[in-house]
C-alpha positions as CSV (number, residue, x, y, z in Angstrom):
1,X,0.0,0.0,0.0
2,X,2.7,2.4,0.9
3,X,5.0,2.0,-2.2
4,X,1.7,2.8,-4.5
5,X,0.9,5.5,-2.5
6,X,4.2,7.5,-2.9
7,X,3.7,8.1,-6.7
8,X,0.0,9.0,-6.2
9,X,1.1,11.7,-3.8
10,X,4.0,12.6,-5.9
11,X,1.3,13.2,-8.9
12,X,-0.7,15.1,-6.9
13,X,1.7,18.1,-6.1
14,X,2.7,18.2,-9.3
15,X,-0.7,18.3,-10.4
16,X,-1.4,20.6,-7.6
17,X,1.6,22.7,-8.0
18,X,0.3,23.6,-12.1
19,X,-2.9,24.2,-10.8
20,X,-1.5,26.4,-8.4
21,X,0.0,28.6,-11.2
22,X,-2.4,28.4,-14.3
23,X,-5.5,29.5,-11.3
24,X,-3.2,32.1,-9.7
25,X,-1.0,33.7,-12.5
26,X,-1.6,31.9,-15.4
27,X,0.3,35.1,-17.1
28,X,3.7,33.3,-16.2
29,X,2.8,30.2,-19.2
30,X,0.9,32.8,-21.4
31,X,-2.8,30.9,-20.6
32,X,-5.0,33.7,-19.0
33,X,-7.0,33.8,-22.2
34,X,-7.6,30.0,-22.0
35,X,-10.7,28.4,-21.9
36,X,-12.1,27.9,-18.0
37,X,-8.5,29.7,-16.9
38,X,-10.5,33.0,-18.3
39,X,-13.8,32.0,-16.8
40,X,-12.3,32.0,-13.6
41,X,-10.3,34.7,-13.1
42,X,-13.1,36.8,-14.3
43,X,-14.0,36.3,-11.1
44,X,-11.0,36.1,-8.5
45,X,-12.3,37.1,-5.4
46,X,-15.4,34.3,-5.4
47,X,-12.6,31.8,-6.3
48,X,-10.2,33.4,-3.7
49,X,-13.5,32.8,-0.8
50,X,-14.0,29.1,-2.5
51,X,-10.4,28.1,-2.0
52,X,-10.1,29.5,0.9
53,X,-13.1,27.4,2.3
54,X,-11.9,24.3,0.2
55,X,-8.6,24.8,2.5
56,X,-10.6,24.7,6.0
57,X,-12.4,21.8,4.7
58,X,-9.7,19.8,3.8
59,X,-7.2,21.4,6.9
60,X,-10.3,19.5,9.0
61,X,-10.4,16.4,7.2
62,X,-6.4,15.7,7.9
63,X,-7.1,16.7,11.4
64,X,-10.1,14.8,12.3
65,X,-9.7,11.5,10.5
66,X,-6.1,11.7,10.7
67,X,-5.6,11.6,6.8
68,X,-2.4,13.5,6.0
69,X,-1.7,12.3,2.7
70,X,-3.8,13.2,0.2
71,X,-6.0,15.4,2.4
72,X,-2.8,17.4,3.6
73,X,-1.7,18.0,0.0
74,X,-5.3,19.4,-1.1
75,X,-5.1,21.7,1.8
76,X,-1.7,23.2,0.6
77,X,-2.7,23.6,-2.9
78,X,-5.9,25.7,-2.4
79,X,-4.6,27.1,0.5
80,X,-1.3,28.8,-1.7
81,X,-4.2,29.2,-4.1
82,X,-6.4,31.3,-1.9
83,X,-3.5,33.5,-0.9
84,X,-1.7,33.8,-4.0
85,X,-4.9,35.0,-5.3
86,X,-5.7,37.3,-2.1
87,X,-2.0,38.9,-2.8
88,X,-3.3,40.0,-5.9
89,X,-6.1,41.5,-5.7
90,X,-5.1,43.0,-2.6
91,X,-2.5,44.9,-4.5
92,X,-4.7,46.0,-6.9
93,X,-6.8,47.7,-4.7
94,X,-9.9,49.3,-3.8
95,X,-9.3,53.1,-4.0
96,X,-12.0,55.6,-5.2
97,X,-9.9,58.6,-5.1
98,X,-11.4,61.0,-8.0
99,X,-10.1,63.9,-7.8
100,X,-10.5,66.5,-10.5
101,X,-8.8,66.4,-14.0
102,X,-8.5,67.8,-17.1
103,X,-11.0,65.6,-18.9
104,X,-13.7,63.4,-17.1
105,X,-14.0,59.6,-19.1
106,X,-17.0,57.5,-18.1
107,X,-18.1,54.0,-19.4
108,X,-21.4,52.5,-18.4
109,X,-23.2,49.4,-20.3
110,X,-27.2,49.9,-20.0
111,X,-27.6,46.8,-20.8
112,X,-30.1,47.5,-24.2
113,X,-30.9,50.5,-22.7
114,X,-32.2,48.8,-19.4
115,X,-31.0,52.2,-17.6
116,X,-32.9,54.8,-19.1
117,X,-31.8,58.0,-20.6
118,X,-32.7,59.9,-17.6
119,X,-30.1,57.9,-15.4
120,X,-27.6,58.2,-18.0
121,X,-28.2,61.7,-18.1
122,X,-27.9,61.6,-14.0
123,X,-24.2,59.9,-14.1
124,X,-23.0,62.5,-16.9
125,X,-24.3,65.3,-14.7
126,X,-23.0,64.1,-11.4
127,X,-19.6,63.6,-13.2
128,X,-19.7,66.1,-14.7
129,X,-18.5,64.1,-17.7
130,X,-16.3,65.0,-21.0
131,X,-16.2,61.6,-22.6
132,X,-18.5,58.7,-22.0
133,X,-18.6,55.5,-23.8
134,X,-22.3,53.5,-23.5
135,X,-22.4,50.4,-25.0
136,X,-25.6,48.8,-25.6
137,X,-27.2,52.5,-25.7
138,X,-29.1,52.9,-29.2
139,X,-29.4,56.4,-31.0
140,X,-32.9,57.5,-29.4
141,X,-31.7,56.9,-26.0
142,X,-28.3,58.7,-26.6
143,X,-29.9,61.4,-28.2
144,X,-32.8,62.2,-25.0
145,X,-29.5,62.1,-22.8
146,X,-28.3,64.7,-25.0
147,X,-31.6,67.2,-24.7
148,X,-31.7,66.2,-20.9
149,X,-28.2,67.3,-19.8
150,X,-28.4,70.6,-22.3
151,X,-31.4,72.0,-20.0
152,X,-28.7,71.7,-17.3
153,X,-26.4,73.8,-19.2
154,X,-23.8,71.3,-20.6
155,X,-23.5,70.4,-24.3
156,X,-23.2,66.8,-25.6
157,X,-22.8,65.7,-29.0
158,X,-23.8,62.5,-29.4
159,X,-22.7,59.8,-32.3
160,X,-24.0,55.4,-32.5
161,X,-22.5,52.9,-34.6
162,X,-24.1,49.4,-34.9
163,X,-22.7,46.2,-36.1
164,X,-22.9,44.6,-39.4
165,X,-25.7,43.0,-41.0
166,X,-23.6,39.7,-40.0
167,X,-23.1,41.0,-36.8
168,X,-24.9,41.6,-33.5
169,X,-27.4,44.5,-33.7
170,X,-26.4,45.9,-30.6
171,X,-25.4,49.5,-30.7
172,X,-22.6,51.0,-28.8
173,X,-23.2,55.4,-28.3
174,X,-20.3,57.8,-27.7
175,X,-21.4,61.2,-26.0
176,X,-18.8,63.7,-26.1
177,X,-18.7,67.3,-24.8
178,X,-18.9,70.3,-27.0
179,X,-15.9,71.9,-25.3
180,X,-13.7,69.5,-26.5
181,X,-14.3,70.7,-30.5
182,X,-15.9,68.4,-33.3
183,X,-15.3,64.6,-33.5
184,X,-16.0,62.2,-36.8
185,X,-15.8,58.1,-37.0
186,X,-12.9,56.7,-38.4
187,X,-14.0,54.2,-40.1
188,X,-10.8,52.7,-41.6
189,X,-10.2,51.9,-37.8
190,X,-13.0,48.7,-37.8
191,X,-14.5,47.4,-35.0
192,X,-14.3,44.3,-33.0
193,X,-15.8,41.3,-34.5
194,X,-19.5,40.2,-33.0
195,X,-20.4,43.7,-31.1
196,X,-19.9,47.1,-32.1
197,X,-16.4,49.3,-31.4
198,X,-15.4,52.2,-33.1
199,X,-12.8,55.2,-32.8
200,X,-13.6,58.7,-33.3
201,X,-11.2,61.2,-34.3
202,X,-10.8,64.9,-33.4
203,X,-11.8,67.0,-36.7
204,X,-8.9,69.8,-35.8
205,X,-6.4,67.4,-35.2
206,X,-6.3,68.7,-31.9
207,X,-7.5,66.4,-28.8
208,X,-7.8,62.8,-27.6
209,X,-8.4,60.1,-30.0
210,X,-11.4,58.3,-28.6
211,X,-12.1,55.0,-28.9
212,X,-15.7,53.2,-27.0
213,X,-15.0,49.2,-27.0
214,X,-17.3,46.0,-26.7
215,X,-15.3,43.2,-27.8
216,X,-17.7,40.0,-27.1
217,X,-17.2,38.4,-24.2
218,X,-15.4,34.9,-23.8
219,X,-18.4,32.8,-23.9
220,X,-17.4,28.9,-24.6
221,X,-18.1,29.2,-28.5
222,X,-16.9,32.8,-29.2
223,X,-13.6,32.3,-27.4
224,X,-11.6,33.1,-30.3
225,X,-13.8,36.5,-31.2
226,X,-13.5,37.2,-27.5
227,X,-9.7,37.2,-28.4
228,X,-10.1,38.7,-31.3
229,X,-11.7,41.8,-30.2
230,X,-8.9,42.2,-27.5
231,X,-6.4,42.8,-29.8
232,X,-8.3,45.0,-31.9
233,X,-8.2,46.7,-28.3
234,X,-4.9,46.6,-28.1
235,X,-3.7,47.7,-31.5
236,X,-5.5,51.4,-30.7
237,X,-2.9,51.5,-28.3
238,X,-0.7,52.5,-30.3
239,X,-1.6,56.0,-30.5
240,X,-0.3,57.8,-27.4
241,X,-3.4,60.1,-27.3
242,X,-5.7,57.9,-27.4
243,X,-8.3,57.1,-24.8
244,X,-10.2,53.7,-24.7
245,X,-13.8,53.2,-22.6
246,X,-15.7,50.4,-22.6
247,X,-17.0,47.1,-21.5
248,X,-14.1,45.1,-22.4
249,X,-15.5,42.0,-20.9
250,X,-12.3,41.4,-19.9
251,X,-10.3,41.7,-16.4
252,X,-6.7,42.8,-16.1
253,X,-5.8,39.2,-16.6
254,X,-7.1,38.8,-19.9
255,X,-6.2,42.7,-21.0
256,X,-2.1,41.8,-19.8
257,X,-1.5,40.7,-23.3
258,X,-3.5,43.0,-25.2
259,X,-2.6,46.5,-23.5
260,X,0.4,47.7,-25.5
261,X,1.1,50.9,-24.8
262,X,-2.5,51.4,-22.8
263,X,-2.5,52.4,-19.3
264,X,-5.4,50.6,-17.2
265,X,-6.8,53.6,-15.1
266,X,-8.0,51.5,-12.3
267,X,-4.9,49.7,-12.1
268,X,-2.8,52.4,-12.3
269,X,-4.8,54.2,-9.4
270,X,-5.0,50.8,-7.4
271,X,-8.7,50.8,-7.7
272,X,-9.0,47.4,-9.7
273,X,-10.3,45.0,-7.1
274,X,-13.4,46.8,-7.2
275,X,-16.1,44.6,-9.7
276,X,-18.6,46.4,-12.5
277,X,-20.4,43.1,-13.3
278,X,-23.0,42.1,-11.9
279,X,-24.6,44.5,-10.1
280,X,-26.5,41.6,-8.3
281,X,-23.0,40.8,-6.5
282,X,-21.4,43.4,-4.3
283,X,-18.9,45.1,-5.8
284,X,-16.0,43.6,-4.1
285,X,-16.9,40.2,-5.6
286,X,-17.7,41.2,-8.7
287,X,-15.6,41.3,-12.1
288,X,-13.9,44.8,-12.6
289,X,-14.7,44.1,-16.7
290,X,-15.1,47.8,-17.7
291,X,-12.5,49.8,-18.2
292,X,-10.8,53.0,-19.0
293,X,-7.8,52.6,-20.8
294,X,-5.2,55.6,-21.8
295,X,-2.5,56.0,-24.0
296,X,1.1,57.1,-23.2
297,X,0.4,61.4,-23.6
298,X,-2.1,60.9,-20.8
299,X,-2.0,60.9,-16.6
300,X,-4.6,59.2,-14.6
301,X,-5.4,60.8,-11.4
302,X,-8.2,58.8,-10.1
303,X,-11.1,55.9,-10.9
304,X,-14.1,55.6,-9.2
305,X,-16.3,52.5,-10.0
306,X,-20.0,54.2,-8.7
307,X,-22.6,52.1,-6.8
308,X,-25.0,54.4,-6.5
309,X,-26.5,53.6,-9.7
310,X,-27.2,49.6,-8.9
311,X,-30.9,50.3,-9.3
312,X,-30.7,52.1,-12.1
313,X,-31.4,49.4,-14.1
314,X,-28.2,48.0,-15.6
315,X,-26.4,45.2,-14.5
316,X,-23.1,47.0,-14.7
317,X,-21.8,50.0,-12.8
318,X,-20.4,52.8,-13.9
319,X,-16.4,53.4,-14.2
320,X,-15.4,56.8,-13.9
321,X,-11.9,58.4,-14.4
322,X,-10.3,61.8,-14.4
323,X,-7.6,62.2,-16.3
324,X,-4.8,64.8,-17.4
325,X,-2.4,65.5,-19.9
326,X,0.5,64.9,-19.1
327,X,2.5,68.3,-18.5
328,X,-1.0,69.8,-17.2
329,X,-0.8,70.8,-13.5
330,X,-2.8,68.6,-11.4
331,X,-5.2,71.1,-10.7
332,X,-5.9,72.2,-13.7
């Protein structure tokens, strides 16, 4: 019994030790796009809470019945799981510092306009807003938000794009502030394959390239779309003005490959443990997959993912970032 059960022990660490790794930082081997690897990271800090109660379960198993093999071995493995997994999401943080900035970004999926226009208009109002990317908001709904937030004095201009005939019909709006000058679609740039994503240049030459993303998201048969639209993410980077907003349906994790020059707000402000998706969960448990991402000419001085809008209908939260370029003082 003893000599067969030296190998089966030996298997398991080494079985135990990969898992450890491809469920912790799979970004070491290049596999945090994987199938199931992606599922679950999208949601690290339920998996961090399961491991973590695997661990006491198995930790009371070797105690009580006095099984230190295999039991011991299990208990090791999710318990460096469960910690290697609290490390990092501990050092991405929760901060919600927004101070003020030179340009205001927002992002918010309504979900097919299951927040209406009057609580879009409420978040672009509160924020004050410059920039705001609303995927899954059609051209009616962008357009009220638009007449609501002129009575209160600020001027919007909105734009919508939809996806091919081919493609899914769900729109993605852009509202952008008057102050910052006219805007057109470039529509050499493309989109991301399955959802609608499009960048809008400034018609002066003069201002931030904007770009509002909605790559699909890595659902067991669209994997390789879901990775598709990430790098057409990624390859915007490459302008050093530019300044992505979106759901990504992606977390850090996945985006680690696909950033290129891109700056992730909330990770740069250590605000990316805080969860857009779903609003059913509380945000510390849920998946932080929108995002604001800038390029290399711009400074991020704070993120703020916004709960108060849970019951606004939506089953995503609001990311909001203020931003400056860099050069401007920060209290400009």
């Amino acid at each position: 019994m003893r000599t067969r059960r030296g190998p089966v022990l030996l298997c398991l660490v080494v079985v135990g030790a990969a898992f450890v790794l491809l469920f912790s930082w799979p970004q070491a081997v290049g596999a945090q796009t994987a199938p199931v690897i992606a599922q679950v990271l999208a949601f690290r800090p339920i998996f961090t809470v399961a491991c973590c109660v695997l661990t006491v379960c198995f930790v009371a198993v070797a105690v009580l019945r006095h099984r230190w093999g295999v039991a011991a071995v299990l208990a090791v493995v999710f318990g460096a799981v469960s910690l290697v997994n609290g490390g990092v999401l501990l050092n991405r943080g929760t901060h919600d510092d927004l101070p003020p900035g030179e340009l205001t970004v927002v992002a918010w999926n309504t979900q097919g306009g299951a927040a209406s226009p009057e609580a879009i208009a409420r978040l672009v109002i509160e924020t004050d807003a410059d920039i705001v990317s609303l995927p899954e908001t059609d051209t009616d709904a962008a357009a009220r938000v638009v007449s609501i937030v002129a009575r209160d004095g600020k001027s919007m201009v909105a734009d919508t794009i939809y996806g091919e005939a081919s493609d899914s019909s769900i729109p993605t709006s852009l509202l952008v502030s008057a102050e910052l000058g006219g805007y057109r679609l470039d529509a050499a740039a493309g989109s991301t394959p399955g959802l609608p994503s499009a960048v809008w240049l400034p018609s002066d030459g003069t201002g931030p390239t904007i770009v509002a993303a909605h790559p699909m998201p890595p659902l067991a048969g669209s994997m390789g779309t879901w990775r598709a639209g990430l790098e057409w993410v990624g390859a915007r980077c490459h302008d050093a003005d530019v300044i992505v907003a979106g759901d990504l349906n992606a977390t850090a994790d996945h985006l680690s490959a696909h950033l290129g020059d891109c700056e992730d707000a909330a990770i740069e402000t250590r605000g990316a443990a805080i969860g857009t998706w779903p609003t059913s969960l509380p945000a510390r448990l849920s998946s932080p997959i929108d995002h604001v991402l800038v390029g290399d000419s711009w400074r991020v001085l704070g993120t703020r993912v916004l709960t108060t809008f849970d019951a606004a209908g939506s089953d995503h939260r609001p990311i909001v970032a203020t931003l400056a370029h860099r050069g401007t003082p920060r209290n400009h």
